[in-house]
C-alpha positions, 0 to 999 in steps of 0.5 A: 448259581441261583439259590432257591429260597423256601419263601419263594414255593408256592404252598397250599394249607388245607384244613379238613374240618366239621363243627369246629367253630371254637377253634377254626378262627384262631387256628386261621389266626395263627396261620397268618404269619405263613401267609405272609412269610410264604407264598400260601393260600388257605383253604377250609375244606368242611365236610358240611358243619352245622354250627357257625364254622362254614359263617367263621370261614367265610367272614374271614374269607371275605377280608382275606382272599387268600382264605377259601372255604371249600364245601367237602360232600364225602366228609372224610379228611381223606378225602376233603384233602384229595378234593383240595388238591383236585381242585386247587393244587394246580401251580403248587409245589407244596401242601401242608395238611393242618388238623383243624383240633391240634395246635401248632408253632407259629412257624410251622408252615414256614419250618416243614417247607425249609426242611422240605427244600434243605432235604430234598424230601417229598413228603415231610413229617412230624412228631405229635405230642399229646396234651390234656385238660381235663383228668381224663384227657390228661391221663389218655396223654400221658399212655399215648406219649409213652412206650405203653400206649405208642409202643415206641412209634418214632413219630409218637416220642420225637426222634433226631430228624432222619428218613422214615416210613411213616409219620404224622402227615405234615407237608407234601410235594403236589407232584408226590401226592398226585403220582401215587393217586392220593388218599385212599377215601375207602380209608375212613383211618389209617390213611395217612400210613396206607399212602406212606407205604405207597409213596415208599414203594414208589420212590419217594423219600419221607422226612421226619423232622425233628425242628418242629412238632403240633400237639393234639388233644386226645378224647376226653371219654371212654367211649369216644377213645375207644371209638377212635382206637377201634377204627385205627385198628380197623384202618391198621387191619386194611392197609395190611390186607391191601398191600399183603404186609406183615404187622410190626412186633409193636403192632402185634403185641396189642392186636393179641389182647382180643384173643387173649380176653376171649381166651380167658373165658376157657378158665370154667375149663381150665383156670391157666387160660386167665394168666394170659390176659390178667399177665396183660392187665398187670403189666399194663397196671404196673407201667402205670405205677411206674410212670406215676413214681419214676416220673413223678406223674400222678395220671400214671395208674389213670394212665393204665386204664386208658392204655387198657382201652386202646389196646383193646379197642385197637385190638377189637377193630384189627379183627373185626376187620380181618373177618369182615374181609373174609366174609366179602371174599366168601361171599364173593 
């Protein structure tokens, strides 16, 4: 009986990228052991960069051929990975999809395809652990790595490896990813749980593994945080109402921030209409100080504002799109 080893699957590493000439070469860099240790081809997929990337990628190209730069006209990582596949992903059991912001192990290529071929999985994902440098970023990491900003989510906290959902995109089989149509490219977030619901619906099994794990590095302001949770929830928002679903009890808890806010301004009336979104507030304040005593982590309170502000700005972008939706239908 002939064994497979997982050093003889062919796999492709696409990275999305646009303006990341500070870390494009050394992600590359890192990378170079799959390339040696798997049968893998880079390719650099920039949605049209106007710094020195586009220059980094090709003089690592020039050296390297298994290093390709593909030029990404649509922008999104949705749709630079579609156009990856399309393109290239012919004669590839595997791709991995690779953040061109995060950081990863030096084995994690070579892991997501060991856990794809011990498994049988189709779709292989990943915890993501998030870390800051500056006070900002590092308060923003300590809310999204705990219950208050992450409400629990398995791929958020780490969890024993086990068949899931959802989680952080990582490894794919090129068969799985083409029998379900790819990224929805209408997808600007979200897009990842939008084709997970797709592949679960079709069959095909996802493992969150527990062996390895990349780290991300939050926004490091206010309105760059709330910028990206407004569209998470507007990206939440549309994969509800395309696949007709029910929200999760942890989605639901930060979506009703918004209502409860607008709510508060009925207190000119009746002053009982404040409790609610200061009862928020509170809570959000108190995790806040217990993460700063019972962890003994300082960023705990900044932590608080942070959560405050992606609750909000999730909530917001939730129902900004829900109404939208409903205004095309009407006037349709």
């Amino acid at each position: 009986m002939t064994t497979v080893s997982p050093m003889d699957m062919r796999c492709l590493i696409v990275i999305p990228c646009l303006n990341e000439e500070k870390h494009i070469e050394p992600l590359i860099g890192k990378l170079g052991r799959a390339l040696d240790e798997l049968d893998a081809r880079i390719v650099v997929a920039d949605g049209g960069s106007t710094d020195r990337t586009r220059d980094i990628v090709r003089e690592i190209a020039a050296n390297d051929p298994r290093v390709l730069l593909l030029d990404n006209p649509k922008r999104l990582q949705s749709a630079a990975i579609n156009l990856a596949i399309e393109t290239l992903g012919d004669g590839y059991e595997f791709f991995i999809r690779i953040d061109a912001h995060g950081d990863y192990p030096a084995d994690y290529c070579q892991t997501l395809v060991r856990e794809a071929v011990a498994t049988g999985a189709d779709s292989v994902v990943v915890a993501m652990r998030t870390m800051g440098f500056s006070a900002f970023q590092k308060a923003t990491a300590v809310a999204q790595n705990s219950k208050l900003g992450n409400g629990g989510s398995k791929h958020r906290e780490g969890a024993k490896g086990h068949w899931a959902e959802h989680g952080h995109h990582a490894l794919m089989r090129v068969a799985a990813f083409r029998a379900t149509g790819g990224y929805d490219e209408t997808f600007s977030h979200n897009e990842d749980a939008e084709l997970d619901y797709r592949l679960h619906k079709a069959g095909f099994r996802i493992w969150l593994t527990d062996k390895t794990a990349m780290t991300y590095y939050p926004r490091s302001s206010i309105p760059t945080l709330f910028r990206q949770y407004l569209g998470y929830g507007r990206g939440r928002a549309r994969n509800i109402l395309k696949h007709r679903s029910v929200p999760s009890l942890r989605q639901m808890l930060p979506l009703a921030v918004v209502p409860i806010f607008i709510g508060a301004f009925l207190a000119i009336i009746n002053w009982i209409a404040v409790i609610p979104i200061s009862l928020w507030a509170v809570a959000c304040i108190a995790y806040g100080f217990w993460i700063a005593l019972g962890e003994r982590n300082p960023y705990g309170p900044l932590a608080a504002i942070s959560a405050m502000v992606m609750h909000f700005a999730w909530s917001m972008g939730f129902w900004m799109e829900v109404f939208s939706f409903r205004n095309r239908r009407v006037a349709a």
